[in-house]
Every structure is written in structure tokens, then in C-alpha cells.
C-alpha positions as CSV (number, residue, x, y, z in Angstrom):
1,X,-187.3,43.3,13.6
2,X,-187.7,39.7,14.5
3,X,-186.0,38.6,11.2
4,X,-182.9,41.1,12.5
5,X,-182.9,40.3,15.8
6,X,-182.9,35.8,14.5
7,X,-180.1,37.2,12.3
8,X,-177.8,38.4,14.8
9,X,-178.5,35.6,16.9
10,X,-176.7,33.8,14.5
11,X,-174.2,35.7,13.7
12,X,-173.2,36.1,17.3
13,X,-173.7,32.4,17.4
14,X,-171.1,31.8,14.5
15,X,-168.7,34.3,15.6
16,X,-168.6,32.4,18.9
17,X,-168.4,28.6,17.2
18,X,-166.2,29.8,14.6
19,X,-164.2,27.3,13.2
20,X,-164.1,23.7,15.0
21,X,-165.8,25.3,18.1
22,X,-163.0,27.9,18.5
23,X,-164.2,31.8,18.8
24,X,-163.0,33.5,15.3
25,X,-162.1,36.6,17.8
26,X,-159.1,34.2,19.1
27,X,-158.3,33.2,15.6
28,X,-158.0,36.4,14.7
29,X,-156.1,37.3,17.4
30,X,-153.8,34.2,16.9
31,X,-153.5,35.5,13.2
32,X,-152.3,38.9,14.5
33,X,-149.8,37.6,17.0
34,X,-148.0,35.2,14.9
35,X,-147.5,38.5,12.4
36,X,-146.2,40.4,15.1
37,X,-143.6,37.8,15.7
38,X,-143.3,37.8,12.0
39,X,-142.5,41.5,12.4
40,X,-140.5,40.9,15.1
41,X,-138.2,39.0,12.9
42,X,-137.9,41.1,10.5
43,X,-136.5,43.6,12.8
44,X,-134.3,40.9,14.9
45,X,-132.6,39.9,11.7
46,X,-132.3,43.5,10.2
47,X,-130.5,45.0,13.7
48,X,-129.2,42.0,15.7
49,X,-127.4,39.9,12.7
50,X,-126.6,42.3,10.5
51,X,-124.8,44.0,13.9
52,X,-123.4,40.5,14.6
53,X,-121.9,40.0,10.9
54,X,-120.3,43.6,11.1
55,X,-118.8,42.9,14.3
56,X,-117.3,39.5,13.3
57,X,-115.8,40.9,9.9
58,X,-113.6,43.2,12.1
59,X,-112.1,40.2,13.7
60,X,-109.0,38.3,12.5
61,X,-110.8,35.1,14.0
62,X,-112.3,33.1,11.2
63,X,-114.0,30.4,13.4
64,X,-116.5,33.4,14.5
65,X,-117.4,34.4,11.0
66,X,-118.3,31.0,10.6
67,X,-120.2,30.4,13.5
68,X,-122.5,33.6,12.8
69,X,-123.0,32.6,9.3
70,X,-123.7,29.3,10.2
71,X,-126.2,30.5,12.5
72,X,-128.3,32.8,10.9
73,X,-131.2,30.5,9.2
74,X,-132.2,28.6,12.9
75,X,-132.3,32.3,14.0
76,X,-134.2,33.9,11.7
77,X,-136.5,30.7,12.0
78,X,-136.7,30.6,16.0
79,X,-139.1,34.0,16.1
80,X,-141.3,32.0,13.8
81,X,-141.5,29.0,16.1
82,X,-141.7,30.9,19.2
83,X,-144.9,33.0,17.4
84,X,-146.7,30.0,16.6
85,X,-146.6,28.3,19.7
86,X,-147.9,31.7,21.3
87,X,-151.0,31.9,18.7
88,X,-151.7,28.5,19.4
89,X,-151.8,28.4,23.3
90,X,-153.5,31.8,23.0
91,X,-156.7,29.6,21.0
92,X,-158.8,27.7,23.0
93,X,-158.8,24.4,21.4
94,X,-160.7,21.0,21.4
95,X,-158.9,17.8,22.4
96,X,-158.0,16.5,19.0
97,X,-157.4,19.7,17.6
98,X,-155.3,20.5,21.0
99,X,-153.1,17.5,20.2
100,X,-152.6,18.5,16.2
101,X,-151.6,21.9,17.7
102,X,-148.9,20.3,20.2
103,X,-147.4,17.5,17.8
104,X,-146.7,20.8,15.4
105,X,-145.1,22.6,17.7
106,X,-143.0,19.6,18.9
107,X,-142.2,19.4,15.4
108,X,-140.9,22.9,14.6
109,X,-139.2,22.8,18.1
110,X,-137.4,19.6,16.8
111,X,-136.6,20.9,13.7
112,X,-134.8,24.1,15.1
113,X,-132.9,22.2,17.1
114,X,-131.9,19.8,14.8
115,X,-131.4,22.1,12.8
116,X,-129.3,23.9,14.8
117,X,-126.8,21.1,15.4
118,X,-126.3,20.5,11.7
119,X,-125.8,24.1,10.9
120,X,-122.9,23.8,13.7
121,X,-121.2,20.6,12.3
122,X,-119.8,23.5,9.7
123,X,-117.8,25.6,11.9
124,X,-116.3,22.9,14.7
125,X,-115.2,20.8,11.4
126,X,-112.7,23.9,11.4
127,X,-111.4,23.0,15.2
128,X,-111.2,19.4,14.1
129,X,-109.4,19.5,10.9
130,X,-106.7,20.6,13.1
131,X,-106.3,17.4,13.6
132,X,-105.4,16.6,10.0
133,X,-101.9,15.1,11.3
134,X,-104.0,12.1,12.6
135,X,-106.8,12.2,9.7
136,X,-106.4,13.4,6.0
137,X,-108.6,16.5,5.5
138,X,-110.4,14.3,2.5
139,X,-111.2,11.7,5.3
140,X,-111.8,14.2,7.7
141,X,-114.7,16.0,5.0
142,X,-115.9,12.7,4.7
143,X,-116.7,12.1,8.6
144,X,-118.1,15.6,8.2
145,X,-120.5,15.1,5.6
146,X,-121.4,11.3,7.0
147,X,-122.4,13.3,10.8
148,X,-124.9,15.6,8.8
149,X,-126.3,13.0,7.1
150,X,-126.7,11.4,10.2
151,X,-127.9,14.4,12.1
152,X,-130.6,14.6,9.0
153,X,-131.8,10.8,9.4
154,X,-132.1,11.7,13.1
155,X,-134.2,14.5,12.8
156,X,-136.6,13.3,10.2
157,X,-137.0,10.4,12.9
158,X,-137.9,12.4,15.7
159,X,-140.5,14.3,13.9
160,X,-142.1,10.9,12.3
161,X,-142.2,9.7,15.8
162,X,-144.3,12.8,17.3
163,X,-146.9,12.4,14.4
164,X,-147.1,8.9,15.7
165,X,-145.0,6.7,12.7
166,X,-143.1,4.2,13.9
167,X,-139.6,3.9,12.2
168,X,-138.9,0.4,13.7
169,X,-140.6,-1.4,11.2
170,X,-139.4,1.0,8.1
171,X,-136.2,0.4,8.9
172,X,-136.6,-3.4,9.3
173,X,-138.4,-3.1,5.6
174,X,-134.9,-1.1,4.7
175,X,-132.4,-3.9,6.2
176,X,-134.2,-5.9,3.5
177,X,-134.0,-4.2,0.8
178,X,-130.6,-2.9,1.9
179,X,-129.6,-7.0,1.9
180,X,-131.1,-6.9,-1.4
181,X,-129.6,-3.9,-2.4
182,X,-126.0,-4.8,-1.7
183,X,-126.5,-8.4,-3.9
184,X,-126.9,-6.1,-6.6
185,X,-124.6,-3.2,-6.0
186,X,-121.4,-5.6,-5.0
187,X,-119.2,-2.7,-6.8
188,X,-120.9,-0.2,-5.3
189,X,-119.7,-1.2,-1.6
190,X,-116.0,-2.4,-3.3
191,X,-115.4,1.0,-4.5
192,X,-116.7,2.6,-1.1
193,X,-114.4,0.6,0.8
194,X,-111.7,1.2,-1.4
195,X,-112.5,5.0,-1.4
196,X,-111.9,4.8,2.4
197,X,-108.8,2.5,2.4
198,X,-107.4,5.3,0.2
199,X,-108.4,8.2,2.4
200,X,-107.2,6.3,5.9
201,X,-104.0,5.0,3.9
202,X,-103.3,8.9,2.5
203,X,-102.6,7.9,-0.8
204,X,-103.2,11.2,-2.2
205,X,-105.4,14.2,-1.7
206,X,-106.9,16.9,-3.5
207,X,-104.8,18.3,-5.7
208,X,-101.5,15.8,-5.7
209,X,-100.3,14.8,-9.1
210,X,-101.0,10.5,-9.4
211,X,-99.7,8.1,-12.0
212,X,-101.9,5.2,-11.9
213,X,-100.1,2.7,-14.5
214,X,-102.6,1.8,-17.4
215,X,-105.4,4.1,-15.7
216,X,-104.8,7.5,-15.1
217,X,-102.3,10.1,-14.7
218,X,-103.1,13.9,-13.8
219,X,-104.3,16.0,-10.7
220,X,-106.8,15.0,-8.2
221,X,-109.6,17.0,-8.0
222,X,-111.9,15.4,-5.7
223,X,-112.3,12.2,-3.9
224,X,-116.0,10.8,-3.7
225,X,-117.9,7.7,-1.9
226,X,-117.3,5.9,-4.9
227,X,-114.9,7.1,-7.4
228,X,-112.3,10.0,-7.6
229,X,-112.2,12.9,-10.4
230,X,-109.2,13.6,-12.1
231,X,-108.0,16.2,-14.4
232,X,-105.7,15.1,-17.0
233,X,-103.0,16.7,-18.2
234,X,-104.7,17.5,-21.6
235,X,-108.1,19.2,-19.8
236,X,-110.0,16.5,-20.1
237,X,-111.5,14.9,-17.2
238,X,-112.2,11.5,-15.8
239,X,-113.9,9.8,-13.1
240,X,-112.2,6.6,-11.7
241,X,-113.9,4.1,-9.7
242,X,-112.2,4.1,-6.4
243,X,-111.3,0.3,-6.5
244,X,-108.9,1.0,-9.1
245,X,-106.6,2.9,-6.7
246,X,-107.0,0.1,-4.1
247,X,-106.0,-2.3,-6.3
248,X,-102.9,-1.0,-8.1
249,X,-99.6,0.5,-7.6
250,X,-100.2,4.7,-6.8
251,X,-97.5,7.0,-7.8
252,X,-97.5,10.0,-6.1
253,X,-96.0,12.4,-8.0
254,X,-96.7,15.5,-5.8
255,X,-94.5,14.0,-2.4
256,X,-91.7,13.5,-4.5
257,X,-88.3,15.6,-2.6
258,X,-86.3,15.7,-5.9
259,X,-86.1,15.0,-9.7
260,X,-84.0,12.3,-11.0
261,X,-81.7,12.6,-13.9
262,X,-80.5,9.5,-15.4
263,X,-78.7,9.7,-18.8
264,X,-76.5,7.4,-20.7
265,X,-74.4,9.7,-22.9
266,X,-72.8,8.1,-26.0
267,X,-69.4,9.1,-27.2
268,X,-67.8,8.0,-30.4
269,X,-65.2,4.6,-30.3
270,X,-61.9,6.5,-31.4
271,X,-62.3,8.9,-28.1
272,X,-58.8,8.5,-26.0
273,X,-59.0,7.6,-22.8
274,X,-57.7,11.0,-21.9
275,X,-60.8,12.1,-23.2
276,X,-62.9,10.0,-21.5
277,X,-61.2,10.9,-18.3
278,X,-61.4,14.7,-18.4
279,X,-65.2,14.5,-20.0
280,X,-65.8,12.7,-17.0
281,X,-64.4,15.0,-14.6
282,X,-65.6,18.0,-16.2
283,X,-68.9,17.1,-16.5
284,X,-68.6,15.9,-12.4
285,X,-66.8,18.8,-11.4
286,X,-69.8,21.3,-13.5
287,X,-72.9,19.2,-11.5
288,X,-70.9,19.5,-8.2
289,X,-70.6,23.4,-8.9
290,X,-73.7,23.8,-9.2
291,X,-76.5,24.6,-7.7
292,X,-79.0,23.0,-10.1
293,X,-78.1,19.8,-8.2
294,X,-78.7,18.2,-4.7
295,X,-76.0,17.1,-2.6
296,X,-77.4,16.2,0.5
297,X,-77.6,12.5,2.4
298,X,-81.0,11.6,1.0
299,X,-79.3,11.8,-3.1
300,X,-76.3,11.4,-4.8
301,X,-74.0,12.2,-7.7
302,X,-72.5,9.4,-9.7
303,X,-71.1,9.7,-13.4
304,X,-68.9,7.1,-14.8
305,X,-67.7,5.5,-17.4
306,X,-70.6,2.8,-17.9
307,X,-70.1,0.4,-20.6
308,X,-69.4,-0.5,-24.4
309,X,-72.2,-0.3,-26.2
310,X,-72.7,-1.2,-30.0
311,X,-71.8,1.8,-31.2
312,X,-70.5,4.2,-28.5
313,X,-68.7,4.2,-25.2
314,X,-71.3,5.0,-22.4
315,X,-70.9,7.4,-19.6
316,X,-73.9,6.8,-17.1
317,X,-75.0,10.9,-15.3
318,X,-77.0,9.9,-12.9
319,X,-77.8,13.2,-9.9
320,X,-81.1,14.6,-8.2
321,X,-82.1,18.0,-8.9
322,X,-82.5,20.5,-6.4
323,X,-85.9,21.2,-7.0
324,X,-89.4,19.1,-7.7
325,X,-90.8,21.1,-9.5
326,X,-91.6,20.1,-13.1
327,X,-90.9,23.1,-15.4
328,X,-87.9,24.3,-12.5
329,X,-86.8,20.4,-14.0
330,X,-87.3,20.9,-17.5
331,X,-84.8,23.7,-17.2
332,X,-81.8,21.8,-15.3
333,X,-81.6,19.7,-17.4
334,X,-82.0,21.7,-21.2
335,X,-79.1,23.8,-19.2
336,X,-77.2,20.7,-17.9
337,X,-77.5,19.1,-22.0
338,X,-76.0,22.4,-23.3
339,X,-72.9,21.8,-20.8
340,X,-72.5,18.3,-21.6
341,X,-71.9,19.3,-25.2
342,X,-69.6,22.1,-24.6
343,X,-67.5,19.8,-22.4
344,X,-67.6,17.0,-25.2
345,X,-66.7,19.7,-28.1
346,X,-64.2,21.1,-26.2
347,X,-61.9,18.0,-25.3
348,X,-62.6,17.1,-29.1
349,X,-65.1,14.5,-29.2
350,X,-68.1,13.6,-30.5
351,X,-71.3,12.0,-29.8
352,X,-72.0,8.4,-31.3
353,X,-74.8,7.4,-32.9
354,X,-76.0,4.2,-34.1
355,X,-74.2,2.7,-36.9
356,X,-73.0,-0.5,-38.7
357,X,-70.4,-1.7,-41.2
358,X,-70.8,-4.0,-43.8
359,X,-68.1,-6.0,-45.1
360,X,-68.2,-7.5,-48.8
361,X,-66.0,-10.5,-49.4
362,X,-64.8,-10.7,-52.9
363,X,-64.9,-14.4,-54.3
364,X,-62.1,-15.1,-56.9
């Protein structure tokens, strides 16, 4: 009996001490209420959200859809933040371990709330890229992405500060090695900054056509910190270092208005001057009919009689189509070629090509 009774005594004595001088009976009780929240969650997300994202589908409103979305991991997290801070205040708790308990909760509360705020960046990047007639939406993607970064940096500051780490001196030992850094990585920063002049500039944007002379030619896929993806013609892809655009003349072939035709057409020496004239006119008259061809202020329609060439008289076309599009092109001017030769054929002339004589003097 005595051995029983000792026994209890310390198994009473244990249950009260527990772990770190806190009764097990309020650990276990902390255990049990941080799974109800858990629970709790479980049936927040399954009713509430799922009732949220129905409701916002039926909307024509996109910015809500987003918003929700956005939303739902701090959500889904805040029942766990608000459980543990209930277990813990629940425990009764020793000084140090007191102040573990409160730096933690400062942390998830910090983290929710940063969190939060970066999760919302999403969404109001919507409102603000209705802006894009002041900004570029590539610059606009990029102030985007730079805020969350930011927001990031911010957050993992505040938490190191609760737990007592002080990020002055880290980020002194950074502007260091950042000096040291940038020494090294000269091309790095050239092709940033050139990356933003082109952006701020509006150069070109995701998905123009570009003609970089000697570099590049093809459709912009993306535009990075440091270089820019483009898709060539052929498939293949490259990546170009942004200084490159910076640095040389940029041909942007997608903000063209219309497609220039400029042909020197070659006819044959013995062709009258009556021929000349009405091929001329014809051909005129046939670009001015039609509606291949533009004919407003910004273009015009010139074909004359150009010059004598080695081998053929020249007769300059030179028009804009109406569209700028490049296959819409492509089939102007395989039309525009097929009148040209009528007209030629049927005022009875022919095209020159080149040619040369070759006298032999006879020696007697």
C-alpha cells in the first residue's frame, strides 16, 4: 500500500509539473482546442469559400473573382493563427517560455498580414493597369512584381526583428557585398537599366513583331530584368540581353499603319512612248480603283516613268496598301504583279531583262 500510495504521489506530482512546470491537463487541453480550430477550418473553408467562389462566378465582375481567389490561403490560415494563440493563452506558462509563446504568435500574426497584403497586390494590379495609357503593361508587371518583392523583404524583417535579429547590421554587410557585387556584375545593372529604358520608352511589348538589325528579328515573348525572349520566325528561340535594344535602332514592325510597295518595273528599249504612257496610266488608273490600296493623307500613289537603265526603261510603282497585315500583303501584291503584266502584254510590250551586245571589229 505504501509503495501505491508513493506511486501516485508521483504521478499526481508529474501530471501537475508536466512539461516545463506546465500541468499536462492544460496541454492537453491546448492540444484539443487548437484541433477544434483546425476543425473549424475545415468547415469555414468547405461552406464559407466555396459559397463565396459560387457567388462570384455568377458575376460579370472579374476584379471580385480575383479578389476571392486571391484571398483564400490568408483565410484558410487565419483559423489556424487565431487557434494557437487561444491554446497558448489558455497554458499557464513560465516567463521564458511565456515570451517564446508571444514572439510566435507575433510572428504568425505578421505573417497573415503580410501575407495578406501581397496576396492583394494581385487583384488592384487590375485597377491599375487601367492606367496602361501612362505606363506600358510590361512596365506596369514590373512595378507589380518589384512591390511583392518588396512586401516579401518587409515581412521576413518584421518577423527577424520579433525573434530579436537585428537587420541593421545585415544589411550594412549586404551594401558591401552589393558594392562588391555590382564591380563584378557591371552587365548585369547595364542590361537592367536598359530593360527599363525600353519599358518606360515603349519600344515594344509582348507580342509586337521587332527587327533589331544584325540581332534579332521575330515576336516578343517576354521582357525580363535582364534580357528579352524572342521567338523567331523559324521556331527557334532566343534570349537577348536587354542592352542590345538600348543600344541600337528598334523596328517595330507591329505599329506599322500600312505596307509599302516600291517596285521598279523594267520595260524593253524599243517600247513607244505611247506605250509607256498608257502602261503608265493603266497601271495608275487599276491602283486608284482599287481597294487593295490606301488613299488617304498619311500615304500616297506615285508611278512614273523613272529612268533609263542599262537595259530597260524604268517605271518606279510606289503606293501603301490598305492593310498591315503580312499575308493580307503578300496577296496585293501577287494580285497587283498579275495586273501589271496583263497591262504590259496588252499594250504590246515586254519586260527587259539584263543584256549586253558585243561588237567584233574586223581588222583588214
Amino acid at each position: 500500500m505504501e509503495i501505491l500510495e508513493k506511486f501516485t504521489s508521483l504521478f499526481i506530482e508529474v501530471w501537475k509539473n508536466g512539461i516545463s512546470g506546465v500541468n499536462i491537463s492544460e496541454i492537453i487541453i491546448a492540444i484539443l482546442i487548437f484541433f477544434l480550430f483546425l476543425l473549424l477550418r475545415g468547415i469555414f473553408t468547405k461552406f464559407v469559400v466555396r459559397r463565396l467562389e459560387k457567388y462570384v462566378a455568377r458575376t460579370t465582375n472579374n476584379f471580385d473573382n480575383s479578389l476571392v481567389s486571391a484571398l483564400i490561403g490568408p483565410t484558410k490560415f487565419f483559423p489556424i493563427v487565431i487557434g494557437f494563440f487561444v491554446a497558448t493563452s489558455y497554458v499557464t506558462l513560465g516567463d521564458g517560455t511565456q515570451d517564446f509563446f508571444d514572439n510566435a504568435n507575433r510572428t504568425l500574426i505578421t505573417i497573415i498580414i503580410f501575407w495578406t497584403i501581397h496576396q492583394l497586390i494581385g487583384p488592384l494590379s487590375a485597377v491599375v493597369k487601367s492606367f496602361g495609357d501612362l505606363l506600358s503593361r510590361d512596365l506596369l508587371n514590373w512595378i507589380i512584381k518589384s512591390i511583392k518583392i518588396l512586401i516579401l523583404i518587409l515581412g521576413a524583417a518584421a518577423v527577424l526583428e520579433l525573434w530579436g535579429i537585428k537587420i541593421g547590421p545585415i544589411i550594412a554587410g549586404l551594401g558591401l557585398f552589393g558594392v562588391a557585387v555590382a564591380l563584378g556584375a557591371q552587365d548585369l545593372f547595364k542590361n537592367l537599366i536598359s530593360g527599363i529604358l525600353v519599358l518606360v520608352e515603349r519600344r515594344f511589348r509582348v507580342g509586337d513583331w521587332i527587327y533589331v538589325e544584325g540581332v534579332i528579328e521575330g515576336s516578343v515573348e517576354n521582357i525580363g530584368f535582364r534580357s528579352t525572349v524572342v521567338r523567331r520566325f523559324d521556331k527557334s528561340l532566343a534570349t537577348i540581353p536587354n542592352f542590345q535594344f538600348a543600344e541600337k535602332a528598334v523596328i517595330n514592325n507591329s505599329q506599322i499603319t500600312h505596307r509599302k510597295i516600291d517596285w521598279l518595273i523594267g520595260l524593253e528599249y524599243k517600247t513607244s512612248v505611247e506605250q509607256l504612257t498608257k502602261i503608265r496610266d493603266e497601271i495608275e488608273k487599276h491602283i486608284n480603283g482599287s481597294k487593295d490600296f490606301s488613299k488617304d493623307k498619311e500615304t500616297f500613289i506615285s508611278i512614273k516613268v523613272d529612268q533609263f537603265s542599262a537595259s530597260s526603261i524604268d517605271i518606279r510603282v510606289l503606293c501603301f496598301t490598305s492593310t498591315k497585315y503580312f499575308l493580307e500583303w503578300l496577296e496585293i501584291k501577287d494580285r497587283l504583279v498579275l495586273e501589271i503584266k496583263r497591262i504590259v502584254e496588252k499594250n504590246g510590250s515586254s519586260f527587259a531583262f539584263p543584256s549586253q551586245s558585243i561588237y567584233v571589229e574586223k581588222n583588214l
